[in-house]
N, C-alpha and C positions, 0 to 999 in steps of 0.2 A: 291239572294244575302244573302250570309248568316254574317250578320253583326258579329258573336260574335267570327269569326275569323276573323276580319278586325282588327288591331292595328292602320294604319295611313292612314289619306285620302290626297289626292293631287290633290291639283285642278291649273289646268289652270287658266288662267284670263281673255284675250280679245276673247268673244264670249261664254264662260262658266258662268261668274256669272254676266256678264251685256251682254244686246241684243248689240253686235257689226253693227249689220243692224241699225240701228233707230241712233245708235252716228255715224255712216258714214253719215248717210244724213245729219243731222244737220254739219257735220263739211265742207260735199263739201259744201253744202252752202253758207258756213262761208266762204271757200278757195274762190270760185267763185265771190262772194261781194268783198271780196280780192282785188284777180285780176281785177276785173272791175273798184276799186277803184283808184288802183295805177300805172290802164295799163300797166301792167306787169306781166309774167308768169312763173318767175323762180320757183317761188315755186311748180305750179301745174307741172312742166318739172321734177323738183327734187324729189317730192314724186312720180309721175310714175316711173323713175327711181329707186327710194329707195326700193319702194314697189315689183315692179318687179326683183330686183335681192338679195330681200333677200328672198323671197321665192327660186330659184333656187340656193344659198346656203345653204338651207336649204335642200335640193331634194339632194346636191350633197355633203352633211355632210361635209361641207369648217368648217378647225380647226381653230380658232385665224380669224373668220369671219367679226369683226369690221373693221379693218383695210382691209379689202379687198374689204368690201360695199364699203367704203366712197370711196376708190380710183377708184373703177368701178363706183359707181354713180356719180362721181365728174369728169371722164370724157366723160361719154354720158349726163350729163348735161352743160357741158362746161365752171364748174364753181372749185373754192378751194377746196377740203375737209373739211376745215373751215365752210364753208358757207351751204355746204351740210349738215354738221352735228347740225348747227344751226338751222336749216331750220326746220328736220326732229327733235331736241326733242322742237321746239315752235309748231309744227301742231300734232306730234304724240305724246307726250309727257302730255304738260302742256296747249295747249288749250282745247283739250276733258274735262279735268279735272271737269270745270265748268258743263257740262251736264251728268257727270259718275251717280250722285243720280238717275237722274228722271229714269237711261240707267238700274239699277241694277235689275235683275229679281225677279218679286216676288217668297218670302219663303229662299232663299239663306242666311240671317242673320238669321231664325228660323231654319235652318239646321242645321247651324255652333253651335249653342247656344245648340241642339241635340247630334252632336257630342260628345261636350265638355259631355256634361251632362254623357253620354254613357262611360267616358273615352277616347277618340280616339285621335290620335295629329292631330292637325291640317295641313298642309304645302300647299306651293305654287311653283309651279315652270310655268315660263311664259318666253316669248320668249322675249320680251318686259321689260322694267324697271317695277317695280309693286308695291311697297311701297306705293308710293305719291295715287296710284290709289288705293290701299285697303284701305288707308286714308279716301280719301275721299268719297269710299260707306259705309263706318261704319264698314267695317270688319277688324281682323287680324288674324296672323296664326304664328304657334311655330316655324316656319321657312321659310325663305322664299329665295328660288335661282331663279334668272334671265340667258338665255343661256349667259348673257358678264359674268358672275360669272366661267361658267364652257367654256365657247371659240367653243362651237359648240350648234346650234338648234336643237331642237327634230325636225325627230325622232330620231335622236342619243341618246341614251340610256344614256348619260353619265350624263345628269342634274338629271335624275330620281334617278340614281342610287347612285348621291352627296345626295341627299335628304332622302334617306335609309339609306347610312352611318352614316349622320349626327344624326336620330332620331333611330339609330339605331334598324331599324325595317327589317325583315324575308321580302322578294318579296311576296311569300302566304301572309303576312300578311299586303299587301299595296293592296290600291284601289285607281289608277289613274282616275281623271275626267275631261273629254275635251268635247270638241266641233267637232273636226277633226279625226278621225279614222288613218286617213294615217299619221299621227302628234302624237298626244296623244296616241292614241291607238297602233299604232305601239312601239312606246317608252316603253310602259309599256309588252306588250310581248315582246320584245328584253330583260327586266330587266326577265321576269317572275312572274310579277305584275297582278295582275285585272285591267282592263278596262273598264269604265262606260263614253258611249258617248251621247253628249246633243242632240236632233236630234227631229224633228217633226215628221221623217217619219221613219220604221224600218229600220236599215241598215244588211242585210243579216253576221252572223257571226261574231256579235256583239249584245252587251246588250245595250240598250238604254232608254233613258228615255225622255219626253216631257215638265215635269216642275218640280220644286223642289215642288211642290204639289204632285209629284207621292208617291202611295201607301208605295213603297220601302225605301222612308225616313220619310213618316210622320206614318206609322202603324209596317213596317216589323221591325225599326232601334229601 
């Protein structure tokens, strides 16, 4: 990596700077208690639902994608749009919220603190809403785009490449960082960006890395 051509970093959010593994268990949990409490399963019917067809929105770069979820999840779960979209930002939204600290990986705010230090901009782009969530792990960043900002998920190129316009920075001179190769990494070669994926185990034809303790940002940056 050679940091002193790098002008901006872009980082993902769910799965990149907190363990998305470890806040899923805690919230099926939570969902299951739920349902056991109120004998009733809409919820767990409507986030399968949600979950499952926004990933294949996402596989199949649907443009203006909100309105197409809620209408497809709202009828394999046999419920309003209304209620589905209720549903999904109280369970995916604003209940994680409470467990985001203990979730955020360690060295992520001593990177960020790096950066800055280094010059570099900051940015975020998530698939997901992200404000309320870099709130409340103690970070922020010089700009920050959601795919409802730009109407399509990565890997569509098009949120990465709002996020270059904006900080008006060179593709050479951006370093995307995700979690997902086929997501993240994809996006950022379609822009002609770098790609840095989080990963425990090498991923053949890709740079990777195992923790914000690696070598690469606490000696190379």
């Amino acid at each position: 990596m050679d940091w002193s051509a790098i002008e901006l970093v872009v980082f993902d959010v769910d799965g990149t700077l907190y363990d998305q593994r470890r806040l899923r268990l805690r919230m099926t949990r939570d969902l299951l208690l739920h349902a056991l409490r109120n004998r009733r399963l809409d919820e767990l019917r409507v986030l399968a639902a949600y979950r499952t067809l926004r990933e294949q929105l996402a596989q199949r770069e649907v443009h203006d994608f909100e309105g197409v979820l809620l209408a497809q999840a709202a009828r394999r779960a046999g419920l309003p749009p209304a209620s589905v979209a209720a549903i999904a930002a109280e369970w995916l939204e604003r209940r994680p919220l409470s467990y985001l600290p203990a979730c955020r990986y360690p060295g992520v705010a001593e990177l960020f603190q790096r950066l800055r230090a280094r010059g570099k901009r900051i940015a975020i782009l998530s698939d997901y809403p992200a404000q309320a969530k870099l709130r409340t792990v103690g970070l922020d960043a010089d700009i920050i785009v959601c795919a409802a900002d730009v109407g399509v998920l990565k890997p569509h190129p098009r949120g990465l490449q709002h996020v270059m316009d904006l900080a008006g920075a060179r593709p050479a001179a951006t370093l995307m960082i995700g979690d997902r190769p086929e997501r993240d990494g994809a996006a950022a070669r379609r822009c002609g960006a770098h790609a840095l994926i989080k990963s425990r185990r090498r991923l053949p034809g890709w740079q990777t890395f195992a923790s914000y303790r690696d070598v690469r940002f606490t000696v190379q940056l």
